[in-house]
C-alpha positions as a Markdown table, in Angstrom:
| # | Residue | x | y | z |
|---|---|---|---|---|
| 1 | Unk | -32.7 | 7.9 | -44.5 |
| 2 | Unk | -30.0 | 7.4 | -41.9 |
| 3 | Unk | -29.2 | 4.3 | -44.2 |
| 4 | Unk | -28.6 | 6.5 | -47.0 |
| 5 | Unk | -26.2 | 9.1 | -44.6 |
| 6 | Unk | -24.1 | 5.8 | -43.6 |
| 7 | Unk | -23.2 | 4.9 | -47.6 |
| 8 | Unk | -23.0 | 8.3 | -48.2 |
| 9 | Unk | -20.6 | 8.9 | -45.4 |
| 10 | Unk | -18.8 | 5.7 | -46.3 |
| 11 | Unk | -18.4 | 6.5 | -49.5 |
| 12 | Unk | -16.5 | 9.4 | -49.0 |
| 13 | Unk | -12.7 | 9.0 | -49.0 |
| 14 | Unk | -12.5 | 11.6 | -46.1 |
| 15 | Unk | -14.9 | 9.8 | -43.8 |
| 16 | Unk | -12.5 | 6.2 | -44.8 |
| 17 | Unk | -9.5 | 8.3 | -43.6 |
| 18 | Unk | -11.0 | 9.5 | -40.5 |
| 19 | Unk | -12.4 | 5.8 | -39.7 |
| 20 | Unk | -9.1 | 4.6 | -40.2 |
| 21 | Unk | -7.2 | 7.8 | -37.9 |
| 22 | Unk | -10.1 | 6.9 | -35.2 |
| 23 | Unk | -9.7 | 3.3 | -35.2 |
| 24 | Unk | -6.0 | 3.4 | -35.1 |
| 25 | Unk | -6.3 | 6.3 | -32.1 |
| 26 | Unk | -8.7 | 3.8 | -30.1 |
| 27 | Unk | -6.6 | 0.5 | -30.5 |
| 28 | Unk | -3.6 | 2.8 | -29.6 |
| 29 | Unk | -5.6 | 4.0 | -26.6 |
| 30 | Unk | -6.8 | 0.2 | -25.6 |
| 31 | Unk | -2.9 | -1.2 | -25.7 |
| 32 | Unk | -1.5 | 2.2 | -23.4 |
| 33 | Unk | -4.2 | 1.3 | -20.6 |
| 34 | Unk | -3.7 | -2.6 | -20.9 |
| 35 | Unk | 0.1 | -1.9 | -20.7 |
| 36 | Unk | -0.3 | 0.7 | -17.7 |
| 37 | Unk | -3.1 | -1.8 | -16.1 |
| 38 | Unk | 0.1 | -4.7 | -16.5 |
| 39 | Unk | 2.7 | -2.3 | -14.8 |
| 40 | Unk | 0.6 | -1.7 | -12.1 |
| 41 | Unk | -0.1 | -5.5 | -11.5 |
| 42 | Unk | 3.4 | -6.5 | -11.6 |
| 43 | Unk | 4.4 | -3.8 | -9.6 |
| 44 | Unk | 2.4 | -5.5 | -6.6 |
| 45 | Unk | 3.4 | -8.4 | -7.3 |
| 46 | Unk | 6.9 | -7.2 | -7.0 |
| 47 | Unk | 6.0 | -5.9 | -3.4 |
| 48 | Unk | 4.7 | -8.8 | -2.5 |
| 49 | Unk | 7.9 | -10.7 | -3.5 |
| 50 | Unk | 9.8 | -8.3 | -1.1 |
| 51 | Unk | 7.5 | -8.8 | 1.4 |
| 52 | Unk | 7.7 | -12.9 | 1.4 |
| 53 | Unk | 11.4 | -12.8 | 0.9 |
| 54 | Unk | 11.9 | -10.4 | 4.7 |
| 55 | Unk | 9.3 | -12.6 | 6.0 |
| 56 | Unk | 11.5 | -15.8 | 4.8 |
| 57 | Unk | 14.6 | -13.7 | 6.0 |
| 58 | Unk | 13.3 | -13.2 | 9.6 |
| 59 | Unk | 12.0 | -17.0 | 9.5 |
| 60 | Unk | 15.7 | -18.1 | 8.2 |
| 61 | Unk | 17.5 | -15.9 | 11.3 |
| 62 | Unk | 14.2 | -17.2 | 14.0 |
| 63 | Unk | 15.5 | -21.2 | 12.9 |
| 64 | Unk | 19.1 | -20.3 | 12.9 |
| 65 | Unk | 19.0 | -19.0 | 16.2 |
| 66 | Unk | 17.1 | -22.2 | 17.2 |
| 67 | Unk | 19.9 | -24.3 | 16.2 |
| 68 | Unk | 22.3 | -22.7 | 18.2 |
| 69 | Unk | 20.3 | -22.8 | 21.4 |
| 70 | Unk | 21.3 | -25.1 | 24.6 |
| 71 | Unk | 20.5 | -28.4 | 24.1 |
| 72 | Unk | 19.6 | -29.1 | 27.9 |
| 73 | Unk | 20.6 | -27.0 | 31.0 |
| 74 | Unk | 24.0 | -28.0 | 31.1 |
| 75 | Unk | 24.8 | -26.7 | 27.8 |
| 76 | Unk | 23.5 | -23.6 | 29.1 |
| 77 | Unk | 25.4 | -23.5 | 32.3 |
| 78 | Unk | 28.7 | -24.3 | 30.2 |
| 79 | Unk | 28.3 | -21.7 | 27.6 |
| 80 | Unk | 27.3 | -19.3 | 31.2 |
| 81 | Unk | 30.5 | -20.3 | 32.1 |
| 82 | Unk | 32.2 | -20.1 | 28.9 |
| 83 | Unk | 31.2 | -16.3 | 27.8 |
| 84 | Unk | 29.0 | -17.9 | 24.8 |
| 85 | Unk | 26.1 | -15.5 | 25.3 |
């Protein structure tokens, strides 16, 4: 019975065109939400890039510092003396 509906149905030129419209609808559907689902993803990764490169930016002015500092407590009373800080 429902056998006979499906050929029937099948048969039909409309139902083929409809089948078609529908597929082509649902495959269009499936690539929008795998495209948004890829925007979204490389959007955090994008944030995380910004994140790691202020972290490496804070890290980069920390070490600079670092190798500026007094070497031992003269150093430190000459640049005193000096104005240096």
């Amino acid at each position: 019975m429902i056998g006979g509906l499906v050929a029937a149905l099948a048969g039909s030129a409309w139902a083929r065109a409809a089948l078609r419209y529908g597929v082509t609808v649902f495959a269009i559907l499936l690539f929008l939400l795998t495209l948004r689902r890829s925007g979204e993803r490389a959007g955090r990764l994008a944030e995380r890039l910004e994140t790691r490169e202020k972290a490496n930016e804070v890290q980069r002015t920390m070490l600079e510092a670092a190798a500026r500092r007094p070497r031992n407590r003269d150093e430190l009373v000459d640049r005193l003396r000096d104005g240096g800080f």
